[in-house]
N, C-alpha and C positions, 0 to 999 in steps of 0.2 A: 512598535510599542516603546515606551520612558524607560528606559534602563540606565541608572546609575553605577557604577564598578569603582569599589574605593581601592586602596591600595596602601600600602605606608606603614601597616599597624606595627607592633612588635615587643618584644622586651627591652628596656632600658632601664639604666641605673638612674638613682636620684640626681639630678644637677645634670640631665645627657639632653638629648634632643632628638624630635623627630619629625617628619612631615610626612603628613597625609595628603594624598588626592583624590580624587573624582573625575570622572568624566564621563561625561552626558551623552545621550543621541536619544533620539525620537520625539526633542522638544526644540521649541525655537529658542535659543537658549537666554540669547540677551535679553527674554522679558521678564526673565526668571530672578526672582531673590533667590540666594544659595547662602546656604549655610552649614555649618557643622554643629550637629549635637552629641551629647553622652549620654551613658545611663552604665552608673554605678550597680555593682549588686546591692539589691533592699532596697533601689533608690528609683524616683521618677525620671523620666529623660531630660535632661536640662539644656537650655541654648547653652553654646560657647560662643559662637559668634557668627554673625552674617553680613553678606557683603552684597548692594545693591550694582546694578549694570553701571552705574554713575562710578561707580569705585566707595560712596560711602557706605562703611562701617560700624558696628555694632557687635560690643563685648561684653559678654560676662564678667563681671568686677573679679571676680577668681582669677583669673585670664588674661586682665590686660597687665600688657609692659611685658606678658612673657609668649604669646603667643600674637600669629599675625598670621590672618586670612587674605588671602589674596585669588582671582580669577583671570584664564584668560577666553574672551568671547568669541576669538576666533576658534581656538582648540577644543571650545564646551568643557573646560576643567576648574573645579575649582579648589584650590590647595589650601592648608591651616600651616605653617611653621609652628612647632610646641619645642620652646627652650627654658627651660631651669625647670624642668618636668620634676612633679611632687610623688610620692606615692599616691595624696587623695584625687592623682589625673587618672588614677587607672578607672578605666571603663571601656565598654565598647564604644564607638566613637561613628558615627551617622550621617553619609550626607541628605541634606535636604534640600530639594528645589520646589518654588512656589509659585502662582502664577494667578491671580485671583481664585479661583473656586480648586486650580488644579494644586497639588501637593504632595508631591515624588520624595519614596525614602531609601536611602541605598540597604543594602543587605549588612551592613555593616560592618567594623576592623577593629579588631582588638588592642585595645593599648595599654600595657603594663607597666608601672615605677616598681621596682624593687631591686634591692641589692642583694 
């Protein structure tokens, strides 16, 4: 079966940094769009960003310049680098892989800004 396992999450101070990953098994991976999302408390789940097998990219205006998604196809992982981290970045944090009809969610990792 698709199982996604993230990793990464944690407490950090405002202006710190952290990075998230992922890693897949029980899909083919390189057909997959991946990406990572959030969901604030009170709030809907939002993209941050996704990244195609091609290596192109796709970011939340929030996000860019301070965060950078990257994958790798042979390992089935796909990682977020989060740097000048805000307090409004805390949320859980989601990975997601896509495939036309098919749409895998990780169990998700908690990410917290606060000093």
């Amino acid at each position: 079966q698709v199982q996604l396992v993230e990793s990464g999450g944690g407490l950090v101070q405002p202006g710190g940094s952290l990075r998230l990953s992922c890693t897949a098994s029980g899909i083919t991976f390189s057909l997959y769009v991946t990406g990572w999302y959030r969901q604030a408390p009170g709030k809907q789940r939002e993209l941050v960003a996704t990244i195609r097998s091609d290596g192109s990219t796709n970011y939340a205006d929030s996000v860019k310049g301070r965060f950078t998604i990257s994958r790798d196809n042979a390992k089935y992982t796909v990682s977020l680098e989060m740097n000048s981290l805000e307090p409004e970045d805390t949320a859980v944090y989601y990975c997601n892989v896509r495939y036309e009809g098919w749409n895998y969610w990780g169990q998700g990792t908690q990410v917290t800004i606060s000093s």
